[in-house]
C-alpha positions as CSV (number, residue, x, y, z in Angstrom):
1,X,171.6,125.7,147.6
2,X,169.8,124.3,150.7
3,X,168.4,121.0,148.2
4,X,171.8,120.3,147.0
5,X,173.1,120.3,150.9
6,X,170.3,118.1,152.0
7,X,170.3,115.8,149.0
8,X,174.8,115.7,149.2
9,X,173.9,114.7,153.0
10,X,171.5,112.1,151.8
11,X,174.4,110.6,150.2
12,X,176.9,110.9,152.5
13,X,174.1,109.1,155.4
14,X,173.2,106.5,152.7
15,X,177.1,105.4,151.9
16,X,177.6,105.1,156.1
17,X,174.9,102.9,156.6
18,X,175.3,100.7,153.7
19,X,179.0,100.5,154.6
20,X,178.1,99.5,158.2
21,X,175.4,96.9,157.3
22,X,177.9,95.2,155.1
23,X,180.5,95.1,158.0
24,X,177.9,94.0,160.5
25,X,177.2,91.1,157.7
26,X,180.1,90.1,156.8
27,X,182.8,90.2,159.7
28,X,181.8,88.7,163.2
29,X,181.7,91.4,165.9
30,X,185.3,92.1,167.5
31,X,187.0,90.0,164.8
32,X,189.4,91.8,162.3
33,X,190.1,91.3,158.1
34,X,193.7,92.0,157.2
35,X,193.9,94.9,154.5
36,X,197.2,96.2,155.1
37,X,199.2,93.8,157.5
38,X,200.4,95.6,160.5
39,X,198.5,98.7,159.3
40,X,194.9,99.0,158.1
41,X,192.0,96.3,159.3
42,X,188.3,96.2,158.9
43,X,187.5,95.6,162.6
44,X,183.8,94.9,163.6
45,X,183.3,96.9,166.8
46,X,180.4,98.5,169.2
47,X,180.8,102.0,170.3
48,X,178.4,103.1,173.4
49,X,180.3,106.2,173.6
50,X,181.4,109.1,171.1
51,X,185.2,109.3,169.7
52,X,187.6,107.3,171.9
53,X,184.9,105.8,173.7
54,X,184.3,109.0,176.1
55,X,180.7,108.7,177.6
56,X,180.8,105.2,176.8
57,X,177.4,103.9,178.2
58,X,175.5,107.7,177.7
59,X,173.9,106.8,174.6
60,X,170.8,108.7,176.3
61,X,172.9,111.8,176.5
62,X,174.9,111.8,172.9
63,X,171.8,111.3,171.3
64,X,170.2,114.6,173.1
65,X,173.8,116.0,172.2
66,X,173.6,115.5,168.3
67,X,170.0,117.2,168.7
68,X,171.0,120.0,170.4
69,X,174.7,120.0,167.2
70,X,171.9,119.6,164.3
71,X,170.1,122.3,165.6
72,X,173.4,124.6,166.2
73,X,174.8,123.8,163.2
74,X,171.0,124.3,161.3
75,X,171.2,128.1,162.7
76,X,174.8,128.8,162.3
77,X,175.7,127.7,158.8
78,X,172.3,126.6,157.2
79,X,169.3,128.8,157.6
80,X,169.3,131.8,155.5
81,X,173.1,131.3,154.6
82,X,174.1,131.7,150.7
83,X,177.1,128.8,150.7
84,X,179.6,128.5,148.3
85,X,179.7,124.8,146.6
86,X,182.6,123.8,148.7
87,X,181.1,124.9,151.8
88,X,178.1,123.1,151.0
89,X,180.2,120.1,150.3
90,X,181.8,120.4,153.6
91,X,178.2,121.0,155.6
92,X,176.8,117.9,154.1
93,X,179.7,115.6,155.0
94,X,179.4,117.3,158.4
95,X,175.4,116.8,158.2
96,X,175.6,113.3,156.9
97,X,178.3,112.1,159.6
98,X,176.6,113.8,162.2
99,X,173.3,111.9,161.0
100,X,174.8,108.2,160.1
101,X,176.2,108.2,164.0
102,X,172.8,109.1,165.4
103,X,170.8,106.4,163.4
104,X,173.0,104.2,165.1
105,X,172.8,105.3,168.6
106,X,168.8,105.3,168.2
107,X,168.7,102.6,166.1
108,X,171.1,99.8,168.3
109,X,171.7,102.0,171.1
110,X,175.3,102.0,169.6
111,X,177.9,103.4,166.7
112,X,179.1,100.8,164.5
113,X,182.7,101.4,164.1
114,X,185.4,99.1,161.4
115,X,188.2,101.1,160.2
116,X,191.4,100.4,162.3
117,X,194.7,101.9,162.0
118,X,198.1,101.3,163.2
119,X,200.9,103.1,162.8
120,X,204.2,102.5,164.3
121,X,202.8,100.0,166.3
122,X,200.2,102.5,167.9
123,X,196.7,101.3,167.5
124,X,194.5,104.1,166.5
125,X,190.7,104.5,167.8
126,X,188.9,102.3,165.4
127,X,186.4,104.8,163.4
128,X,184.0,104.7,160.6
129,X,182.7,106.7,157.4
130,X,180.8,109.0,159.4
131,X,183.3,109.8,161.8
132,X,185.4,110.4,158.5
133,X,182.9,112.8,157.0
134,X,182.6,114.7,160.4
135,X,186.2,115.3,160.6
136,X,186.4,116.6,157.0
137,X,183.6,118.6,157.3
138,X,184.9,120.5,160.4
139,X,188.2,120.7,158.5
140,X,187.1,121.8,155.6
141,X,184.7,124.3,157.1
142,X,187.6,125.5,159.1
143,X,189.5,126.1,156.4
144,X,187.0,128.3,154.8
145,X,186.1,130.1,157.3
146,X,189.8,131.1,157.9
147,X,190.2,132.0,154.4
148,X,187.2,134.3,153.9
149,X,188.2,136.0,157.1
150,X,191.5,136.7,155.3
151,X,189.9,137.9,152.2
152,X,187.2,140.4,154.4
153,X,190.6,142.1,155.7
């Protein structure tokens, strides 16, 4: 199961960074395109920092950060682990978001981010695909993990 996790990560850091090099390409940085007026933008922004913008500036430490999270994540769901398909779905988006994020921080010393949201006139944090497949995959892994906990009782 570990090939299909690897390769389903592949794919998930693959879609990211072709996303993110068309955005960087095609919409000036800081400037928005209208999708859905008054609610959903493609927004060309930086991000020094991790979600929100904390640590803005650490790029340093979030890239020793994602090290130390591959590595956790390698021992506690990965290495000698039979997964289920689903959880293996939900490891690689965790994998590949986890992964897209850090090629940016070591490639430009910064995340690309271009989704942005508003909704009743509050202006979400502007994210990306991998920020989207790390939220899922926690979610989803969450979920799992709850529900095999209520099936061992």
């Amino acid at each position: 199961m570990q090939k299909k996790l690897y390769g389903l990560s592949f794919i998930f850091v693959i879609i990211d960074q072709i996303i993110k090099y068309v955005i960087s390409n095609n919409i000036t940085l800081n400037t928005s395109i209208t999708i859905i007026d008054n609610f959903f933008y493609l927004t060309n922004v930086h991000n020094d920092g991790a979600a929100f913008s904390i640590l803005s500036g650490n790029v340093i430490f979030l890239i020793l950060m994602t090290i130390i999270s591959l590595v956790v994540i390698y021992f506690f769901f990965i290495k000698d682990k039979n997964t289920s398909k689903i959880e293996t779905i939900f490891i690689s988006m965790l994998l590949g978001g986890i992964i897209g994020n850090f090629l940016d921080r070591l490639i430009h010393g910064y995340v690309i981010d271009y989704l942005e949201t508003i909704i009743f006139n509050y202006h979400f944090p502007i994210f990306n695909f991998a920020d989207t497949c790390i939220v899922l995959g926690i979610i989803g892994i969450m979920i799992v993990g709850i529900k095999n906990n209520k099936s061992d009782d």
